[in-house]
RODRENRO-970886 format. One record per residue (C-alpha): residue in three letters; residue number from 1; x, y, z. Coordinates in steps of 0.02 Angstrom, whole numbers, padded with zeros to 5 digits, always signed. Layout:
BEGIN
r, k, xx, yy, zz
Ala, NUM, X, Y, Z
...
! end
This chain:
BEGIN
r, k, xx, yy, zz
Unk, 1, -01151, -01296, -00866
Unk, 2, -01046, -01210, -00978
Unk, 3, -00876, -01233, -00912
Unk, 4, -00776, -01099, -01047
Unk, 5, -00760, -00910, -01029
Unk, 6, -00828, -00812, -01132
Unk, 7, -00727, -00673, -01265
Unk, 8, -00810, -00534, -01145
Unk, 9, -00758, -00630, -00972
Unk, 10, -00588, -00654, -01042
Unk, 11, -00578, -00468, -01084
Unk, 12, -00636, -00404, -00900
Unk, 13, -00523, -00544, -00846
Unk, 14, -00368, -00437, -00946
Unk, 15, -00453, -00271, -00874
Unk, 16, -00447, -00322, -00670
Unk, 17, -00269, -00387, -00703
Unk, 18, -00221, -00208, -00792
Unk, 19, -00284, -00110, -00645
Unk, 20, -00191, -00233, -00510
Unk, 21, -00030, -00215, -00619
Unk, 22, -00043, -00024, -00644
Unk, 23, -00097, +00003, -00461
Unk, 24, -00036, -00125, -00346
Unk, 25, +00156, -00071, -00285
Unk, 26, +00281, -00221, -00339
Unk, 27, +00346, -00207, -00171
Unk, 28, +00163, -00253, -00099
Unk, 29, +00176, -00403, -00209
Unk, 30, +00318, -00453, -00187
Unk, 31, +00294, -00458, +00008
Unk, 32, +00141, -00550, +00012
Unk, 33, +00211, -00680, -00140
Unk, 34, +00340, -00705, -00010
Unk, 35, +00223, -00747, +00120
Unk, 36, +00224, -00594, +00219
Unk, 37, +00077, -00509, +00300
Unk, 38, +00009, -00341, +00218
Unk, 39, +00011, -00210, +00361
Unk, 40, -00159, -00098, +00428
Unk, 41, -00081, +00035, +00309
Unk, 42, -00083, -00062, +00161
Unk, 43, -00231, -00153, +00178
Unk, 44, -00323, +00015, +00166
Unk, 45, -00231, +00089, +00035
Unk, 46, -00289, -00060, -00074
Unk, 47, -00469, -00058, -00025
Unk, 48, -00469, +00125, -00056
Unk, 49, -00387, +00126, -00237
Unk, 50, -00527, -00010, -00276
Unk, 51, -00666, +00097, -00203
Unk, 52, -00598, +00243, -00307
Unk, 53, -00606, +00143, -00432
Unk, 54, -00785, +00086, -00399
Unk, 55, -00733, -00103, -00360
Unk, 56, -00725, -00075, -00175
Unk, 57, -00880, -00171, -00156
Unk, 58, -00880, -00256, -00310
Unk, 59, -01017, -00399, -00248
Unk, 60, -01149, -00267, -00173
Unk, 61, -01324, -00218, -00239
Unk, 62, -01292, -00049, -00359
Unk, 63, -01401, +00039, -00263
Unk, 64, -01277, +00044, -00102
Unk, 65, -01110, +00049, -00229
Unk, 66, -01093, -00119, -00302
Unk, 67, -01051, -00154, -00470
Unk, 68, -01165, -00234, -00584
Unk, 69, -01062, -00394, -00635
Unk, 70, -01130, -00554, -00650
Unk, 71, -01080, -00713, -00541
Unk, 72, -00940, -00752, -00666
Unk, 73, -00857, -00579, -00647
Unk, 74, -00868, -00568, -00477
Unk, 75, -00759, -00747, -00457
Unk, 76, -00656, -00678, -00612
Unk, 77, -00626, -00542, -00501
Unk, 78, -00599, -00612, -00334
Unk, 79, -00487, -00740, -00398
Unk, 80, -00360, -00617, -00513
Unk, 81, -00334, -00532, -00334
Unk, 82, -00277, -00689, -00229
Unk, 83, -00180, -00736, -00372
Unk, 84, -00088, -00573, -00394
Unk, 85, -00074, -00592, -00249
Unk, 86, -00146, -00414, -00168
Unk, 87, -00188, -00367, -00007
Unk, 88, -00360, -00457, +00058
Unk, 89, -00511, -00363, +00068
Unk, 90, -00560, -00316, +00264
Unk, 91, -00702, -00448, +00266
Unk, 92, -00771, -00395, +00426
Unk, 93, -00869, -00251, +00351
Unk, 94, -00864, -00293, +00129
Unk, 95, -00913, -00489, +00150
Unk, 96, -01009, -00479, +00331
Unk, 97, -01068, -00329, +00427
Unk, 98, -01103, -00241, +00261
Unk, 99, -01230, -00362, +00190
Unk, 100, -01324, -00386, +00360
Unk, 101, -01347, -00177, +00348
Unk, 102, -01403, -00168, +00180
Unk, 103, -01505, -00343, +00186
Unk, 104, -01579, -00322, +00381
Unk, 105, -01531, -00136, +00447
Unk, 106, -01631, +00020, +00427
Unk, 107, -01603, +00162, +00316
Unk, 108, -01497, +00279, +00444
Unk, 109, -01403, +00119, +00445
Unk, 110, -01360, +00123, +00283
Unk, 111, -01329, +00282, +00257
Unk, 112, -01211, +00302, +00414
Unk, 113, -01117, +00136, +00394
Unk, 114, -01100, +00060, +00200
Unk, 115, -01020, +00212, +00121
Unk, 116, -00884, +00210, +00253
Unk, 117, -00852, +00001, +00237
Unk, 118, -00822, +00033, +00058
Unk, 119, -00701, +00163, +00070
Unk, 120, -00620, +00075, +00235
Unk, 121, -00653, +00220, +00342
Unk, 122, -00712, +00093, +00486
Unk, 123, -00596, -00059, +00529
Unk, 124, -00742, -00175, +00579
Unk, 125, -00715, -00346, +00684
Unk, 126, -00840, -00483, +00728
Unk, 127, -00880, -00493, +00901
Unk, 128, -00964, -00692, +00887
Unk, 129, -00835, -00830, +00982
Unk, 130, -00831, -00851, +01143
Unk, 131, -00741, -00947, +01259
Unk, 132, -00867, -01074, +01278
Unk, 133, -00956, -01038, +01115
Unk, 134, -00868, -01068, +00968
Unk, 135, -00917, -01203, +00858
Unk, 136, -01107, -01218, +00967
Unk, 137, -01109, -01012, +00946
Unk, 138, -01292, -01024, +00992
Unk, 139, -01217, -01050, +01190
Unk, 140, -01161, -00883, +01188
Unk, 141, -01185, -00808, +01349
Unk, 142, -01153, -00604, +01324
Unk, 143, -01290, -00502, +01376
Unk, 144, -01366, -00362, +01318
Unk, 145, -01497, -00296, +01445
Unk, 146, -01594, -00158, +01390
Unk, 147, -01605, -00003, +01511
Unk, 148, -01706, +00142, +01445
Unk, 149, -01644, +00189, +01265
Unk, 150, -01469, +00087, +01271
Unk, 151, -01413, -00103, +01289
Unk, 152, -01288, -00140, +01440
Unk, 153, -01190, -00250, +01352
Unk, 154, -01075, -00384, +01477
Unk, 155, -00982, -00533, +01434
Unk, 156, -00821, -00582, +01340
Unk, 157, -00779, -00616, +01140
Unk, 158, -00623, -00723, +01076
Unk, 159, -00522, -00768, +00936
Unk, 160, -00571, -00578, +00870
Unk, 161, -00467, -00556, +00732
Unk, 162, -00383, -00404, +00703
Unk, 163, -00491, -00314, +00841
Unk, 164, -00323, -00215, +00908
Unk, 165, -00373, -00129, +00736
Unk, 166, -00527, -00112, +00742
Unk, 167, -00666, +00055, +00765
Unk, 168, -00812, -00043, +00769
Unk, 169, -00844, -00212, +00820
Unk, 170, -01028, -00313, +00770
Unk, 171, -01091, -00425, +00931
Unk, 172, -01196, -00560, +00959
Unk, 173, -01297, -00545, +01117
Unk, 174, -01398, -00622, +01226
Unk, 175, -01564, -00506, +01243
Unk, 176, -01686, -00636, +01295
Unk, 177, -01620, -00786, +01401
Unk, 178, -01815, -00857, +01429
Unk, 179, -01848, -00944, +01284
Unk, 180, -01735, -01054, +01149
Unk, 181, -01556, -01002, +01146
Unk, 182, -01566, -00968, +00963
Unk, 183, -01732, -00872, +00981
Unk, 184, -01670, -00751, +01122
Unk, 185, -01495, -00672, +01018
Unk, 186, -01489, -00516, +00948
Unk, 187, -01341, -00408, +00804
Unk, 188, -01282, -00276, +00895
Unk, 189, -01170, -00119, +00822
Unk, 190, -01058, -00069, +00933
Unk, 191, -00911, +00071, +00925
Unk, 192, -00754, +00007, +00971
Unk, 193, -00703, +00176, +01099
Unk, 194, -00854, +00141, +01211
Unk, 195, -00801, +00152, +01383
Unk, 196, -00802, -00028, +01460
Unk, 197, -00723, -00111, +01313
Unk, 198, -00527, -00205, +01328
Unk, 199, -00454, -00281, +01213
Unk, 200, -00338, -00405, +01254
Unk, 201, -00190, -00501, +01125
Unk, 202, -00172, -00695, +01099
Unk, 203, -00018, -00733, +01007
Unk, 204, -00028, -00866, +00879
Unk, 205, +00083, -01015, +00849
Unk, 206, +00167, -00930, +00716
Unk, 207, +00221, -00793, +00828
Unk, 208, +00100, -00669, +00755
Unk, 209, -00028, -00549, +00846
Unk, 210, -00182, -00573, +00726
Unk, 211, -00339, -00618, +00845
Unk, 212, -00384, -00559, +01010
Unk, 213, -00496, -00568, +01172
Unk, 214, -00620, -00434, +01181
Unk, 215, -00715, -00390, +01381
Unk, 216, -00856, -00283, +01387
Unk, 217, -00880, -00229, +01566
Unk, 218, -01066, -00124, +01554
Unk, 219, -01020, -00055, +01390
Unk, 220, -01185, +00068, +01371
Unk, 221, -01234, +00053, +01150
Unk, 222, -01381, +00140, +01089
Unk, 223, -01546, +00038, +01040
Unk, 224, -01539, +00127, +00871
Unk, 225, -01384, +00027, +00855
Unk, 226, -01481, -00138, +00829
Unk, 227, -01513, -00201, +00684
Unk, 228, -01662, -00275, +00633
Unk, 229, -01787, -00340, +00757
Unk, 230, -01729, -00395, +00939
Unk, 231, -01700, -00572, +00945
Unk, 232, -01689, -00614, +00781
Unk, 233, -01489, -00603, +00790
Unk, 234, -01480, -00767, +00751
Unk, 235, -01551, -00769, +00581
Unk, 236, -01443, -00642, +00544
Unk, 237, -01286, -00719, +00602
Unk, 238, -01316, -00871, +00508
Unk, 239, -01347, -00773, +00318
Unk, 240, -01186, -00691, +00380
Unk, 241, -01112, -00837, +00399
Unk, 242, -01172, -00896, +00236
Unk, 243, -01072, -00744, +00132
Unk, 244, -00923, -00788, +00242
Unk, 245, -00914, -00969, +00196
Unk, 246, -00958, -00924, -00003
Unk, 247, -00779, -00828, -00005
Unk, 248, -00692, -00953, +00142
Unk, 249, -00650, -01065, +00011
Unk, 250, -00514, -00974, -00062
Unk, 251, -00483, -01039, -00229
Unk, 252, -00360, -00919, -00296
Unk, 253, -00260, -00920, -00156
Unk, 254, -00240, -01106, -00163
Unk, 255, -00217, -01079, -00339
Unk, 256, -00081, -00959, -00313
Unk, 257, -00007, -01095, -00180
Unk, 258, +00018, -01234, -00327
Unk, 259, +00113, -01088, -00454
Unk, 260, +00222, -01059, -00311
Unk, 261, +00233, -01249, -00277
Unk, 262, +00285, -01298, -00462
Unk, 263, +00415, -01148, -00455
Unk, 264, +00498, -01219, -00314
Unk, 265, +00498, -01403, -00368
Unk, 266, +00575, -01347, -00504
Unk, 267, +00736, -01278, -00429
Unk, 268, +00745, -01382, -00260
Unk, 269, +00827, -01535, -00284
Unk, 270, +00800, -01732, -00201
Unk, 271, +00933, -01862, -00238
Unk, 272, +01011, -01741, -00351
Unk, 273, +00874, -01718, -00484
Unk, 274, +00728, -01562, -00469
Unk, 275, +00563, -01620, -00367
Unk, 276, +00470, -01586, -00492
Unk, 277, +00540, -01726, -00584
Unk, 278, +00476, -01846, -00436
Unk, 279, +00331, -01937, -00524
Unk, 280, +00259, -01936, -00351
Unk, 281, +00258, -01777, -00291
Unk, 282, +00194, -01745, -00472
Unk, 283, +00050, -01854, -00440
Unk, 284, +00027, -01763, -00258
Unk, 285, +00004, -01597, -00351
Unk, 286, -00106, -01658, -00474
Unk, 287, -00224, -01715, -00340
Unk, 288, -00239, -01566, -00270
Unk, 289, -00275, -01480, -00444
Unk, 290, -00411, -01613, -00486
Unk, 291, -00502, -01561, -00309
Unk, 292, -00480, -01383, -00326
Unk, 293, -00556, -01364, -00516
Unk, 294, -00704, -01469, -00441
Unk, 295, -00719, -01323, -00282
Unk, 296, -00694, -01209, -00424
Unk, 297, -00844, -01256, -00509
Unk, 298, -00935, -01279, -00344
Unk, 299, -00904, -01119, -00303
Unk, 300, -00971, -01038, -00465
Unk, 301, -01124, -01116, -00439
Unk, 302, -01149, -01092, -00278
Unk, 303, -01143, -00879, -00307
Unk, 304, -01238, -00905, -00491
Unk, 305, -01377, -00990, -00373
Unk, 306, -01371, -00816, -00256
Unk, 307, -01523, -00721, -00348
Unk, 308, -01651, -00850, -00360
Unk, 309, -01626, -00890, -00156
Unk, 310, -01746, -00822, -00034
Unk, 311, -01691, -00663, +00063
Unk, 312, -01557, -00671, +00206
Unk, 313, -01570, -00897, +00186
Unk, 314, -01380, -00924, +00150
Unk, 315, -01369, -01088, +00043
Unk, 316, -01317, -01245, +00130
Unk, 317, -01186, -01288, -00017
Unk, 318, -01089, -01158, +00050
Unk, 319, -01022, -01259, +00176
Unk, 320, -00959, -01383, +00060
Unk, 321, -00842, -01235, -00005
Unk, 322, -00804, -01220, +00183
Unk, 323, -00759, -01398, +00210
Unk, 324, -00643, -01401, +00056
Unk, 325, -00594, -01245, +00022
Unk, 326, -00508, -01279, +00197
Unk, 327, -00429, -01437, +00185
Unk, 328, -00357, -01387, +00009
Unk, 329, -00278, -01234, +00083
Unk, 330, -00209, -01347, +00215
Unk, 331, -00153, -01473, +00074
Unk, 332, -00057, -01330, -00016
Unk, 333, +00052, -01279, +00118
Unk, 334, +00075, -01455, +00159
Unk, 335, +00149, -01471, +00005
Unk, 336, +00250, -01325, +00027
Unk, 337, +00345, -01392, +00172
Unk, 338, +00374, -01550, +00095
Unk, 339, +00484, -01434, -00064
Unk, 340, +00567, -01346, +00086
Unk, 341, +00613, -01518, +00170
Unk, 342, +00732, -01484, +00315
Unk, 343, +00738, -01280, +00289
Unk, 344, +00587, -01301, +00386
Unk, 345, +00684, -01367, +00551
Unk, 346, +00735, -01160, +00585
Unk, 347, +00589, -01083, +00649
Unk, 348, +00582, -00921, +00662
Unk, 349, +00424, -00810, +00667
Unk, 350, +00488, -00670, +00703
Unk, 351, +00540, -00648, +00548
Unk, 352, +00379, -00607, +00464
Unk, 353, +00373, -00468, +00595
Unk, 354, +00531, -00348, +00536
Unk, 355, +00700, -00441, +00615
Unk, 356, +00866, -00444, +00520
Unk, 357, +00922, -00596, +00552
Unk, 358, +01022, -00683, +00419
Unk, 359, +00891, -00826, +00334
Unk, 360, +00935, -01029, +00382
Unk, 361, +00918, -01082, +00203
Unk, 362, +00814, -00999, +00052
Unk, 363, +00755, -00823, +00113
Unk, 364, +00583, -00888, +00048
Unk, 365, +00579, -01047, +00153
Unk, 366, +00577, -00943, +00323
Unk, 367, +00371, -00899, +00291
Unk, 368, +00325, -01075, +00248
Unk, 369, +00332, -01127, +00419
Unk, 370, +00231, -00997, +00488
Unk, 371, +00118, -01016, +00345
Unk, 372, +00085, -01196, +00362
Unk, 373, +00065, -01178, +00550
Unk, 374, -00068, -01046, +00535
Unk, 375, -00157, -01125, +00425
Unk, 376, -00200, -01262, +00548
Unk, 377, -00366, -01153, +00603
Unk, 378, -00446, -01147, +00442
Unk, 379, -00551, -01285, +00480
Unk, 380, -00593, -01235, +00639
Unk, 381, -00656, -01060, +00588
Unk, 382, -00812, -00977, +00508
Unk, 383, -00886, -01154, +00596
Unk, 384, -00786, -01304, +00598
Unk, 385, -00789, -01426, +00485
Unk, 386, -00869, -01557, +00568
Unk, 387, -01014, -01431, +00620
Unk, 388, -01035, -01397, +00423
Unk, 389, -01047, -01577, +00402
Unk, 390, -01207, -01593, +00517
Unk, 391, -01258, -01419, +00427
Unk, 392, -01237, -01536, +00266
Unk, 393, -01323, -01690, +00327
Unk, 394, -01475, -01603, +00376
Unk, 395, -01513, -01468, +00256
Unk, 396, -01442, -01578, +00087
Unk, 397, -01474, -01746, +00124
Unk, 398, -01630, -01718, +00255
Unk, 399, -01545, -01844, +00377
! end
């Protein structure tokens, strides 16, 4: 594998990095550099100056507004934008919803839904936990039962991230409860302002409102609004879930993590000399490096390998990505707290959410916290860890 960039990579590398400088506000860096949340507002001014640009959907086919590049561009790409650091692409519809349509839906599908995902004209969410189906999502127990020309859709969703946004939601549903729990699921569109739909917040441990519970009390959806066959949900949800886990690992963020690590090291001071002269925490950073450069190249071959898979079969490497593209993230902000040392003690979350009050310590300490708290669930979603293990041990190594 050839592990260099080429002149031309280097030069669209100098190209995405123009556009984010010329386009992307200072104070919208700045912010999220800090470690502050982008707002609705400015998450969809971002996706729209890259659709307008004709990056919105960088990754998709060209026939439904994608771009062309190859594997190597795309990660170019991806990574220059964690690193800048700009706002995050709305997953839910670019990474998830959008490539079930296009892949599995039909063409009134398509034609209603992609253009408006690109531009971010619907804030999608993913209607798949449940209370007692999260990691075993298969044990979902919503129901969709069909009456006439609609689905009466009942049951309860959790851990529904950003669904107090949201104008559509994608659900998995129970539509056959007769035969083998994966065999009887089906991928259901459904619009948010449906009668019968609540949306309730769960406030996080770093004092922010970012998932939700969703009820759907007879919430009456149109069949046209399934996609693909009936019953076949499953083998949607799980090449879904395959795109989710290729971009879970987050490699430019973590990269962005260690610059921001180094910077601090440099200026806070242990025993009256900068960390970064510690030959220990030295070696602690370098260990993290090592493992992200090897999910780095994981990662690039895991989307050069995307064209020469079957349709809709995600590839089971991607959950390696998953695995440690998780515990790195964790690992970074790990190593955050331990530059911050005792400015940690003061915690106070409500200061990624607008308050005045005067910082304990280095304003930039007071996010780190929060951060590293949050964090925590990476592991746990997009399918645990330990489920991707089993996912590993059967599909890699046939055990």
């Amino acid at each position: 594998m050839e592990l260099k960039f080429t002149d031309d990579e280097l030069a669209f590398r100098k190209e995405v990095r123009a556009f984010i400088d010329k386009t992307l506000p200072q104070t919208l860096r700045d912010k999220l550099a800090a470690g502050h949340h982008p707002n609705r507002d400015e998450i969809v001014f971002w996706q729209r100056a890259l659709n307008a640009k004709g990056w919105g959907v960088a990754h998709w086919p060209v026939t439904y507004g994608g771009t062309g590049w190859n594997a190597v561009k795309q990660y170019i790409f991806l990574e220059e934008m964690m690193m800048a650091p700009s706002p995050p692409p709305l997953a839910f519809g670019t990474s998830m919803v959008g490539p079930v349509i296009y892949t599995f839906g039909n063409e009134a599908q398509k034609k209603q839904f992609l253009p408006r995902i690109a531009n971010l004209d619907d804030w999608w969410c993913q209607g798949f936990s449940e209370p007692g189906a999260g990691s075993d999502l298969a044990g979902l127990k919503t129901k969709a039962e069909r009456v006439g020309d609609h689905y009466i859709i009942n049951g309860q969703k959790t851990w529904t991230t950003l669904g107090q946004h949201a104008d559509w939601i994608f659900v998995l549903a129970r539509t056959d409860a007769t035969v083998k729990k994966q065999e009887g699921i089906s991928f259901i569109l459904v619009d948010m302002k449906t009668p019968g739909i609540t949306v309730k917040p769960i406030q996080t441990i770093d004092g922010g409102h970012e998932v939700n519970e969703v009820f759907f009390d007879d919430v009456k959806v149109p069949v046209e609004n399934l996609v693909g066959q009936e019953n076949k949900g499953w083998d949607y949800a799980k090449f879904l879930l395959g795109n989710e886990r290729t971009g879970i690992a987050r490699v430019g963020i973590s990269k962005q993590r260690i610059r921001k690590i180094k910077e601090m090291a440099a200026v806070e001071q242990r025993g009256g000399k900068p960390m970064i002269e510690d030959i220990r925490f030295r070696e602690k950073i370098a260990a993290v490096e090592i493992e992200l450069k090897a999910l780095e190249i994981t990662q690039l071959r895991v989307i050069a390998g995307e064209a020469k898979r079957e349709k809709g079969k995600p590839d089971p490497a991607s959950s390696v990505l998953k695995i440690k593209g998780s515990e790195l993230q964790q690992a970074t902000t790990e190593l955050l707290m331990e530059v911050i040392g005792p400015h940690s003690a003061p915690y106070a979350p409500e200061d990624d959410h607008g308050s005045n009050h005067p910082p304990i310590g280095p304003e930039w300490a007071q996010t780190i916290a929060p951060t590293y708290f949050n964090v925590r669930k990476v592991s746990i979603y997009g399918g645990s860890n330990e489920i991707q293990k089993n996912i590993i041990a059967k599909a890699v190594l046939g055990l």
